[in-house]
C-alpha positions in Angstrom: -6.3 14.2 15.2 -8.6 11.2 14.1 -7.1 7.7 13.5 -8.4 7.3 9.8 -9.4 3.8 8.6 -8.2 4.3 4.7 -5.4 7.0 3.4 -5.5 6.9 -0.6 -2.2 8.4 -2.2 -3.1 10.3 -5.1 0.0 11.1 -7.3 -1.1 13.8 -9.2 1.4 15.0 -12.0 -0.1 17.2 -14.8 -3.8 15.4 -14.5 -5.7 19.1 -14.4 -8.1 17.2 -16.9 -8.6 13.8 -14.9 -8.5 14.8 -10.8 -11.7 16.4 -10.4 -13.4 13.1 -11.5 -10.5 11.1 -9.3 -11.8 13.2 -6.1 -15.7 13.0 -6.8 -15.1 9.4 -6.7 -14.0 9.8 -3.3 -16.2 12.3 -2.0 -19.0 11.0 -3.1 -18.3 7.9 -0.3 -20.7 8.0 2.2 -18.2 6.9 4.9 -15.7 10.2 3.7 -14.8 10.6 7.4 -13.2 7.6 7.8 -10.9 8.5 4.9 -7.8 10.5 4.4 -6.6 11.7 1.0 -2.9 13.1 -0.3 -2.9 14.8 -3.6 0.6 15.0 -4.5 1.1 17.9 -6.8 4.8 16.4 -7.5 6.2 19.8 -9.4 3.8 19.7 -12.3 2.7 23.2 -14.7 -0.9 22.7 -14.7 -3.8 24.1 -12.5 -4.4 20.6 -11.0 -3.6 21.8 -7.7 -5.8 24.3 -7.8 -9.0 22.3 -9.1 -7.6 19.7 -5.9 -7.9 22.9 -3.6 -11.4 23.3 -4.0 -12.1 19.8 -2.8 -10.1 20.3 0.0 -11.6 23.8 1.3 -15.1 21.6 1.4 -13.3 18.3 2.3 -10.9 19.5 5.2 -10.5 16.4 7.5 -10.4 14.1 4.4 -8.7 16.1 1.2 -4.9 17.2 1.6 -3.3 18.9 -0.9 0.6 18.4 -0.9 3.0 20.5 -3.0 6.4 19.3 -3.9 9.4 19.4 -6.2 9.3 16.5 -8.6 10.7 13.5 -7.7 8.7 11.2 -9.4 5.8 8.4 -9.4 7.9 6.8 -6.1 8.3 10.0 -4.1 4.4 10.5 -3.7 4.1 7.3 -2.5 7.0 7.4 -0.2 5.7 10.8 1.3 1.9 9.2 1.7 3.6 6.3 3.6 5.5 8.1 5.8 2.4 10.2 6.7 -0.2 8.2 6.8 -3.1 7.6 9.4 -5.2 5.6 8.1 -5.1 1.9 8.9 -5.2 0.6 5.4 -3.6 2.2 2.6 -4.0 2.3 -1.1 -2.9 3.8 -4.1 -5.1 5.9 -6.8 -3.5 7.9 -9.7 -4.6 11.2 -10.9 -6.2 10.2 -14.3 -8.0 6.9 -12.6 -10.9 7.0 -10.3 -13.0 4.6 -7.9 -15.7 3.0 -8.8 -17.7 4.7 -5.2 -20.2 2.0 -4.9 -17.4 -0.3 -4.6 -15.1 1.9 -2.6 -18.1 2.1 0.2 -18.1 -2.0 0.2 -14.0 -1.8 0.6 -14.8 0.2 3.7 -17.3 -1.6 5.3 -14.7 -4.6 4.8 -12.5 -2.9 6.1 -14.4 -2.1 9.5 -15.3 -5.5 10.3 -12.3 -7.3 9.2 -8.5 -7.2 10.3 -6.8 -8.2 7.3 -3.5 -7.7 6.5 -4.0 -7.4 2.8 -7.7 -7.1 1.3 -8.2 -7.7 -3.2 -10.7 -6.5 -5.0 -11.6 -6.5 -8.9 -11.0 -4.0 -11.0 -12.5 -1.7 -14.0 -10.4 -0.7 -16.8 -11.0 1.0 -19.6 -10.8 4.7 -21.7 -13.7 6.2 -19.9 -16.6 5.5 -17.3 -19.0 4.2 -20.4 -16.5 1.6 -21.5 -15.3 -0.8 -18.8 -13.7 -4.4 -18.9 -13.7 -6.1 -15.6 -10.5 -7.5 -14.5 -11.9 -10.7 -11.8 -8.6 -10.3 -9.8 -10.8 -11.8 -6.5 -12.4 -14.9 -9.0 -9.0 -15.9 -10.6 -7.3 -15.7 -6.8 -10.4 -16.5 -4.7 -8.9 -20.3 -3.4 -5.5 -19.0 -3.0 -6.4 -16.5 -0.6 -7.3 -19.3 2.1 -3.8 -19.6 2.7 -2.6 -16.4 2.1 -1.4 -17.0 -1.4 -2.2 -15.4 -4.6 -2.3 -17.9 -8.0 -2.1 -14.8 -10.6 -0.2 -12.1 -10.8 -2.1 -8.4 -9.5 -1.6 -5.2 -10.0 -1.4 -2.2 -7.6 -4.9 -1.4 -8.6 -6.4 -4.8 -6.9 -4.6 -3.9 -3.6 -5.5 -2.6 -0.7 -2.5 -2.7 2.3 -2.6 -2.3 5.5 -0.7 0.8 6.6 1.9 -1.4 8.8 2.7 -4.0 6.3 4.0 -1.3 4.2 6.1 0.3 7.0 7.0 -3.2 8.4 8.5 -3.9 4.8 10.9 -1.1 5.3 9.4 -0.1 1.4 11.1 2.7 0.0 10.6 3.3 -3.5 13.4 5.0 -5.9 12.9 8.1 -7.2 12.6 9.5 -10.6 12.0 6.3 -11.9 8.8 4.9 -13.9 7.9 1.1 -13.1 8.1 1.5 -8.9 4.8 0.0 -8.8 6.0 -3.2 -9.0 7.8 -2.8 -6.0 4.9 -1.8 -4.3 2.7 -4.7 -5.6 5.5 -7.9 -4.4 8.0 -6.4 -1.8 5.1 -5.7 1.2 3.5 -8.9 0.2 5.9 -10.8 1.8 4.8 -9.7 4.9 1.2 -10.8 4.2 -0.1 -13.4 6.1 -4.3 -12.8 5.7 -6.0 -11.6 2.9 -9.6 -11.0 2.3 -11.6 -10.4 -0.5 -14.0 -7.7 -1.7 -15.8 -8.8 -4.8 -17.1 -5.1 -5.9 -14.9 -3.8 -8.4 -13.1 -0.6 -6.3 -10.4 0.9 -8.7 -11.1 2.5 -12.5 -8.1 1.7 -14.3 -7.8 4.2 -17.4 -6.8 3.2 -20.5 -5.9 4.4 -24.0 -3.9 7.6 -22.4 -0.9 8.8 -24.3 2.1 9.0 -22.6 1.2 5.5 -20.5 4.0 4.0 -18.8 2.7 0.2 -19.8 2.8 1.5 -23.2 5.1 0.0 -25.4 7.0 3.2 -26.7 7.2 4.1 -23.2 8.5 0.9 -22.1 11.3 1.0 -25.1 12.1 4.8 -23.9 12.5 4.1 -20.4 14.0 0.8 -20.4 16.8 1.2 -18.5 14.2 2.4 -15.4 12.1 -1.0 -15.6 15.6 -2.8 -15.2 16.1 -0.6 -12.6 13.5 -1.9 -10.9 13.7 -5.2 -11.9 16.9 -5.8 -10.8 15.9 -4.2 -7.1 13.5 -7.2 -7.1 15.9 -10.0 -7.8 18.0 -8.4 -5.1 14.9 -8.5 -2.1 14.2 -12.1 -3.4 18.0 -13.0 -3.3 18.2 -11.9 0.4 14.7 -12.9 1.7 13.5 -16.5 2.0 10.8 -15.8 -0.4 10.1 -19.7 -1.6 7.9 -19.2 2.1 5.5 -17.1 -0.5 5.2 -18.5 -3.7 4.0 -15.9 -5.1 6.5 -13.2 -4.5 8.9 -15.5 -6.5 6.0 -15.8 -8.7 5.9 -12.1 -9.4 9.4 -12.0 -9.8 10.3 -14.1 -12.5 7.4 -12.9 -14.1 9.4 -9.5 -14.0 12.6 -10.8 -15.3 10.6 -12.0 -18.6 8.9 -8.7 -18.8 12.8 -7.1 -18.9 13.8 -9.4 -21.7 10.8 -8.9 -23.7 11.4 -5.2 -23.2 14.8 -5.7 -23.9 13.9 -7.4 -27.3 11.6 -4.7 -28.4 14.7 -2.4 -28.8 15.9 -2.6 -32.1 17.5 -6.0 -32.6 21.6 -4.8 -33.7 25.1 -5.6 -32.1 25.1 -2.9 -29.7 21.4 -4.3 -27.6 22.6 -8.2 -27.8 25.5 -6.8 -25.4 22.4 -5.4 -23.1 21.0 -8.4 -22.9 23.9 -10.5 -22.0 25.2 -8.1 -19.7 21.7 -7.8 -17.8 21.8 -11.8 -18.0 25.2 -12.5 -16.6 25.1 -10.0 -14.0 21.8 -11.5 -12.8 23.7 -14.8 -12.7 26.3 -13.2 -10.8 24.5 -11.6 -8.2 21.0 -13.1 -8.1 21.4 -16.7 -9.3 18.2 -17.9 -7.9 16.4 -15.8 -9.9 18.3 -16.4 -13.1 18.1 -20.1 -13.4 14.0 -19.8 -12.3 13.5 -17.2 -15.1 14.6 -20.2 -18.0 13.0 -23.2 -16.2 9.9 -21.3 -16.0 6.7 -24.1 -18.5 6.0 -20.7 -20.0 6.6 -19.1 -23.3 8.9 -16.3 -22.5 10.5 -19.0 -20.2 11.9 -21.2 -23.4 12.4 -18.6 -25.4 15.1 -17.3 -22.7 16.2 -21.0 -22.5 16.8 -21.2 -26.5 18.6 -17.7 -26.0 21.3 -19.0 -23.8 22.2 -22.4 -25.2 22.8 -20.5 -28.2 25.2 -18.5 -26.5 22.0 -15.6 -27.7 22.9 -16.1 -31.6 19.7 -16.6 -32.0 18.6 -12.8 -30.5 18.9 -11.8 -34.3 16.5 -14.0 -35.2 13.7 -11.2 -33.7 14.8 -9.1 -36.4 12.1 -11.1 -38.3 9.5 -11.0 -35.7 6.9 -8.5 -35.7 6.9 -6.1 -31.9 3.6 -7.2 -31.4 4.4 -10.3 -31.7 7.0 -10.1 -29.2 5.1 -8.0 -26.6 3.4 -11.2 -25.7 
């Protein structure tokens, strides 16, 4: 069969409302031949397999339709991995869509370059009439010279290539919200050139309900993001990561997302013990990481160090601050 250039991994759970605009993005791509696409029906009730199918019949060197037994958000990329022809990889969920202008100039990158990693910006917003750029390629655009990234980026602003995942031996849990943040630091530290695409590729939807950056989402499923969390302090405790800044970067900047997540659940007795257990054993087994996340110049930073010289007495002391005003 044809070497592809790009394989997009669609996970596609329950988004019979959102896929058919997620595949006309694609389609719609003049270089569509050079593409190859997984929809991952991962066990889900609707008819969004079915509206997929259609695509496909029409599509049938590009579009594959994959039916499976849930296993969450990680299993679909897992699968796409392990199959995958295409040079480059990149992820797209089922409610989001490309921006195909932008996805054509991604290509075209792509065929004259030999990147190991390529950024691009990003479009977010609730639907294709309301859009806020996110300038991932202007905030990171001296960086990139030496292979670096200065600010944190999402899964949206990435575009792998296909043996940089597999080199990085990535294997994401299953059943478990939050995996994207393995994707987004673990493979990077196998990055040694990135380029830069200054279209805008990836439609980031926003305002859905049910959103796993959400904030009752993030309170729900808390014990998933430390999860995943904690899988990242353990690559960075057996990796020489200080060789990529930004990896270690990315991963404190996780363990102060956990312990504002962990202060969003309701400030008694019972969640203090959470937080000092996540603390010590993070101490115990990942001490690098630990004493970065309080030395950190940043808010969240001294607001962990003030939590540990007070032996965390003063975690009641949220009790008084608003949620939003500790979702910073």
């Amino acid at each position: 069969m044809k070497e592809k250039l790009l394989t997009i991994s669609i996970a596609a759970y329950n988004v019979e409302q959102y896929i058919e605009q997620c595949l006309q993005s694609i389609v719609a791509c003049k270089y569509i031949d050079d593409i190859e696409v997984f929809v991952i029906d991962d066990g889900g009730t609707d008819k969004t397999a079915e509206v997929a199918e259609k695509y496909s019949s029409m599509f049938q060197n590009s579009i594959n339709i994959v039916r499976k037994s849930n296993g969450g958000y990680g299993s679909t990329v897992n699968y796409s991995i392990l199959h995958a022809r295409g040079k480059y990889f990149k992820l797209l969920d089922g409610d989001d869509w490309f921006n195909t202008n932008g996805l054509e100039e991604l290509i075209k990158q792509l065929k004259n370059n030999d990147y190991d990693m390529v950024l691009s910006n990003v479009l977010k917003g609730p639907s294709e009439d309301n859009l806020s750029l996110i300038d991932y390629v202007g905030e990171n655009i001296d960086s990139c010279k030496s292979g670096e990234l200065s600010s944190i980026v999402g899964h949206w602003g990435i575009t792998f290539k296909t043996n940089i995942l597999r080199k990085s031996k990535l294997n994401l849990p299953e059943h478990c919200l939050y995996t994207d943040k393995l994707y987004s630091t673990i493979p990077f530290f196998y990055v040694k050139t990135i380029g830069l695409c200054n279209n805008s590729v990836y439609c980031y939807r926003t305002g859905r309900d049910g959103q796993s950056i959400s904030r009752d989402s993030r309170i729900n499923h808390f014990s998933e993001y430390i999860k995943v969390c904690k899988l990242l302090f353990k690559f960075v405790e057996n990796s020489d990561c200080m060789e990529k800044s930004y990896v270690f970067r990315r991963v404190i900047n996780g363990y102060h997302l956990a312990i504002k997540t962990l202060l969003l659940l309701k400030i008694c007795a019972k969640n203090r013990k959470l937080i000092i257990k996540f603390e010590k054993k993070c101490k115990e087994e990942t001490p690098r990481v630990y004493y970065a996340a309080s030395e950190a110049n940043t808010k969240t930073g001294k607001i962990l160090k003030w939590l540990r010289k007070s032996k965390y007495c003063l975690y009641y002391a949220f009790a008084l601050v608003p949620k939003s005003r500790i979702d910073f």
